[in-house]
Legacy VTK file of the C-alpha trace (Angstrom):
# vtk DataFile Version 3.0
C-alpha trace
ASCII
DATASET POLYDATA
POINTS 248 float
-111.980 -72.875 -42.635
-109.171 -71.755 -40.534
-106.533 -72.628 -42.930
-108.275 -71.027 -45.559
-108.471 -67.517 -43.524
-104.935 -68.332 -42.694
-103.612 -68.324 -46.385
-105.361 -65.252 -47.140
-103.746 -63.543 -44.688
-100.941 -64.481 -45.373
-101.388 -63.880 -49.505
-101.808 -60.101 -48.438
-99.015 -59.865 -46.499
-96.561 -61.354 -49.158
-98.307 -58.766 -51.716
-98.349 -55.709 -49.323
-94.231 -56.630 -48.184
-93.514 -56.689 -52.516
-95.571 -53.399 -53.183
-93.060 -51.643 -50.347
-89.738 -52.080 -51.703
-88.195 -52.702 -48.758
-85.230 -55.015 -48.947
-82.988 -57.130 -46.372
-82.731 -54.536 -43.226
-85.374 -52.713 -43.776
-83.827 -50.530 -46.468
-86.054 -48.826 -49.356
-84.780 -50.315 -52.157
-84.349 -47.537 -55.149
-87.042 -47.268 -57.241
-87.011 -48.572 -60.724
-87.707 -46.859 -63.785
-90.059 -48.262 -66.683
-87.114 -49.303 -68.204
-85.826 -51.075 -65.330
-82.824 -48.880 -64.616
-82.673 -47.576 -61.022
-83.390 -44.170 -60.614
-80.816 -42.359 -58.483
-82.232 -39.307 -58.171
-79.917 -37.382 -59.658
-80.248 -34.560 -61.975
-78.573 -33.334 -65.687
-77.257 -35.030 -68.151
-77.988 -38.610 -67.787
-74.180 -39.672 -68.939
-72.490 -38.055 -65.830
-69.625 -37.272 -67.243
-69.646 -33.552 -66.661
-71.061 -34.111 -63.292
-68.014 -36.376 -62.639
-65.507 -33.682 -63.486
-64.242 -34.230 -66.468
-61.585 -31.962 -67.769
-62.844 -29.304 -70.480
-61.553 -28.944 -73.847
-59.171 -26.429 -73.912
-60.038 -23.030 -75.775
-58.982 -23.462 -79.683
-56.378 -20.593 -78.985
-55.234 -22.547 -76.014
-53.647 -25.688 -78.094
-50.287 -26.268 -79.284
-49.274 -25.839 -83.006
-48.337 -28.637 -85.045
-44.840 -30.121 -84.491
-44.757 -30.809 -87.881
-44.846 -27.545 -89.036
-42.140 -25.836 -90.681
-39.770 -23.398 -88.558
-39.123 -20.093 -89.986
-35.142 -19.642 -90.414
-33.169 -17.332 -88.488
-32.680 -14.083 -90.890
-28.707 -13.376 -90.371
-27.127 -10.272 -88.719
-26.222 -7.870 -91.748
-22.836 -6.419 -91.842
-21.928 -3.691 -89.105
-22.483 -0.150 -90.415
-19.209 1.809 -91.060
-18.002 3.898 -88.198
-19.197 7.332 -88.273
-16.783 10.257 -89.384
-14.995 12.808 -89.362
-12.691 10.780 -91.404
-8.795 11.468 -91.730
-5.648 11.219 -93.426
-3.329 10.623 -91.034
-1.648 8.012 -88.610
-4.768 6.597 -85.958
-7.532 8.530 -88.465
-10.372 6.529 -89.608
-10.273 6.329 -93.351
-13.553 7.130 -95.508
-15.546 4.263 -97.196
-13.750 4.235 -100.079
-14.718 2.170 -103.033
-12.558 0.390 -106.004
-13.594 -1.059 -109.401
-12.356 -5.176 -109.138
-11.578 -5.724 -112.912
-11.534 -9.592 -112.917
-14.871 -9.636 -110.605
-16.407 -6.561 -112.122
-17.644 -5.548 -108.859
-16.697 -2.554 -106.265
-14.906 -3.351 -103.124
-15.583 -1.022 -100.688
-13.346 -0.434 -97.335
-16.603 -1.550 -95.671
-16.437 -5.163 -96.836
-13.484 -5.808 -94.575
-15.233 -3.516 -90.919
-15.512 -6.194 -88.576
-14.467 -8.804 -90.884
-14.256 -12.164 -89.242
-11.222 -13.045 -90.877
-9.199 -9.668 -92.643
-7.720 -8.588 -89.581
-5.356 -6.058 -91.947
-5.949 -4.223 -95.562
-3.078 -3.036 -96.995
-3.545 -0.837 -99.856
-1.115 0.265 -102.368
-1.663 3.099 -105.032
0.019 3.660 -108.203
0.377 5.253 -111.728
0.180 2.470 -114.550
2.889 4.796 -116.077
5.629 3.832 -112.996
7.824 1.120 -113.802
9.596 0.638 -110.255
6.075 0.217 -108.851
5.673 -3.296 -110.788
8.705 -4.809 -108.995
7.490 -3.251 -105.967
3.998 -5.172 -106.671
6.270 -8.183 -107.096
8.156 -8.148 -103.627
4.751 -8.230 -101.646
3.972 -11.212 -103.707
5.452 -13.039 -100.775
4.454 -10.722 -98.241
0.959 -11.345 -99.375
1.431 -15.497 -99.401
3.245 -15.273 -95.689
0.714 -13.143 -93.951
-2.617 -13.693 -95.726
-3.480 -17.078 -93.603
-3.329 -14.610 -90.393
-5.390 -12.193 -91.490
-3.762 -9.680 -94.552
-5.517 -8.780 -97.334
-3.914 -6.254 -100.243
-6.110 -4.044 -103.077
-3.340 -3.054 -105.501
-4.916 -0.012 -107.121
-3.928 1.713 -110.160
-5.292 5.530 -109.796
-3.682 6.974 -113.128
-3.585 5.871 -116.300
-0.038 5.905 -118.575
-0.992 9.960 -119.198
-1.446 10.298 -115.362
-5.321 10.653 -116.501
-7.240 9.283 -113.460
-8.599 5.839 -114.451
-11.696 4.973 -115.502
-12.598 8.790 -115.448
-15.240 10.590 -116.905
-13.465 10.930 -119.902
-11.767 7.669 -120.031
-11.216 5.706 -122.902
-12.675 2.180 -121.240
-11.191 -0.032 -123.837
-7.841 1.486 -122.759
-7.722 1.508 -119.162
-9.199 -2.088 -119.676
-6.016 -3.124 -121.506
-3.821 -1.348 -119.255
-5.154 -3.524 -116.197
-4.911 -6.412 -117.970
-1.251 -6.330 -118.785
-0.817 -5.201 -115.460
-1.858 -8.031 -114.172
-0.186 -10.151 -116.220
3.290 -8.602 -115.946
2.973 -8.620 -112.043
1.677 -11.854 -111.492
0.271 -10.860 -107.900
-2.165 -12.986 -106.350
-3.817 -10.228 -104.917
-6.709 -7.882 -106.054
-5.938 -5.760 -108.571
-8.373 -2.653 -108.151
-8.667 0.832 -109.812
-8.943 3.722 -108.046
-11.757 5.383 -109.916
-11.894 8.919 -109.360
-8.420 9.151 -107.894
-10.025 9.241 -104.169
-6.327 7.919 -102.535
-5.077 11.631 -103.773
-5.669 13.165 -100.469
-3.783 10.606 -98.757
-0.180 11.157 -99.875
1.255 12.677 -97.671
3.771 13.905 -100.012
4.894 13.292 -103.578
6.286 9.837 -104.387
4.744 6.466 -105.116
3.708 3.928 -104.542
1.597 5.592 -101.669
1.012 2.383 -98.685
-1.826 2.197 -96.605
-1.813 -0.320 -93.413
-5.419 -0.328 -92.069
-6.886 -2.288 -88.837
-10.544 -3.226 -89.832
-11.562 -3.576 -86.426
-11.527 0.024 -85.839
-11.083 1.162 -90.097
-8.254 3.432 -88.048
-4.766 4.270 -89.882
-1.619 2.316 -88.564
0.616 3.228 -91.398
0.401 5.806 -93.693
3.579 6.943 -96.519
5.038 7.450 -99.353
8.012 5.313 -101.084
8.030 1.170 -100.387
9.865 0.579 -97.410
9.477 -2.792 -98.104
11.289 -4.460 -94.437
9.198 -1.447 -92.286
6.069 -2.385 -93.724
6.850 -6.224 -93.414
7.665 -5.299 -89.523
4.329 -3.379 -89.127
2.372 -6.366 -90.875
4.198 -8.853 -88.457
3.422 -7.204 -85.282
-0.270 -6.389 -85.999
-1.372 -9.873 -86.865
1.441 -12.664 -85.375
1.354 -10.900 -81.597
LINES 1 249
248 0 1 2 3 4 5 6 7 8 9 10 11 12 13 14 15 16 17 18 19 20 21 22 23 24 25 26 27 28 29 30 31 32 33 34 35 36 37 38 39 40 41 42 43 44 45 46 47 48 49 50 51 52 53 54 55 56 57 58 59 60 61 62 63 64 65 66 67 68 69 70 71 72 73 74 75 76 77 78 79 80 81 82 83 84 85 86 87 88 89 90 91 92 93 94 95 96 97 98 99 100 101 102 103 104 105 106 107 108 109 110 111 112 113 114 115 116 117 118 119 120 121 122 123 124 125 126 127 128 129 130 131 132 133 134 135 136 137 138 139 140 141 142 143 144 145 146 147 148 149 150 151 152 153 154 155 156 157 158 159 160 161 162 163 164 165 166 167 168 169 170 171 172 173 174 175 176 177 178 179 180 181 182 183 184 185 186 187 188 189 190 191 192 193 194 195 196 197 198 199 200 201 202 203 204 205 206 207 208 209 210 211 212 213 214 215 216 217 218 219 220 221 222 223 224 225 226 227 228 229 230 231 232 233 234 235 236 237 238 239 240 241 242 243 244 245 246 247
């Protein structure tokens, strides 16, 4: 009877020590849920990971473009605009904008093609009447004026500003078949390996200085200023001037 009173007590105290939780040390043990994962006690979202402190994703404006996109191209730096008048006619002047007719090209050249230019450090321009016979030959001795100095920097617009009736060329009243024909024999008679322009209009008039041809016109395009302005073909002066500006 005494072992039976024994076991019972000792049947409750097994079943009252499992109903407690307690576990080696006397520790509560964590309660389970009905799903047998232990309940923690915390709170929110079950995962954690916000709890945690995971990083946010970044605001949509907040990412980087692709890589692979394409790269808009760099638009170039136009041409510098012409210096600003007043415009002369004489030694250190700056000359106007003035603009030829290029007969092979069909194009104008203006003065404002060579401002700045990265490579025409000098534009010589000579003006003539198609009717003057001693200007040819002088055409032909820059021939290798032009093929000496145009590697450093020389560039030459041979312009014809009258016609064979000292009519201006390619005027209003023009006959353009003519002056056409005119440039083209020109041209070939001369041989010059340099532009061959017309002066249309006759804008070079103002810049003799006084009567004579052909009328030479040594420009420095950094500046567009005057370095040599006359009358005649002072053909070892002009070779000087050329030499000095660009070889020192």
């Amino acid at each position: 009877m005494k072992l039976q009173k024994t076991l019972v007590i000792l049947s409750i105290a097994a079943l009252a020590t499992a109903t407690t939780g307690c576990d080696d040390g006397g520790r509560t043990a964590p309660a389970t849920t009905p799903d047998g994962v232990a309940d923690n006690g915390a709170t929110g979202d079950a995962s954690g990971a916000d709890a945690a402190g995971a990083p946010d994703t970044p605001p949509e404006d907040t990412k980087t473009g692709d890589p692979d996109a394409a790269v808009e191209p760099e638009v170039p730096a136009g041409p510098p605009p012409y210096p600003e008048g007043p415009y002369g006619y004489g030694t250190n002047d700056v000359i106007a904008n003035l603009s030829f007719f290029h007969k092979l090209t069909g194009e104008t050249v203006q003065l404002s093609d060579f401002y700045q230019h990265n490579f025409r450090r000098m534009v010589m321009i000579v003006s003539t009447a198609a009717w003057c016979g001693v200007c040819k030959n002088d055409g032909k001795k820059l021939i290798p004026i032009y093929e000496q100095y145009e590697p450093a920097g020389l560039e030459i617009l041979f312009a014809l500003s009258r016609d064979k009736n000292d009519q201006p060329m390619y005027g209003p009243t023009a006959n353009i078949a003519i002056h056409d024909l005119i440039m083209d024999d020109y041209l070939a008679e001369v041989g010059m390996p340099y532009p061959l322009v017309a002066d249309q209009g006759y804008e070079l008039e103002p810049y003799y200085p006084q009567p004579g041809l052909p009328l030479v016109i040594l420009l420095d395009t950094a500046t567009m200023q005057i370095v040599y302005v006359a009358t005649g073909f002072n053909e070892a002066y002009i070779t000087s001037v050329v030499h000095q500006a660009l070889w020192f």
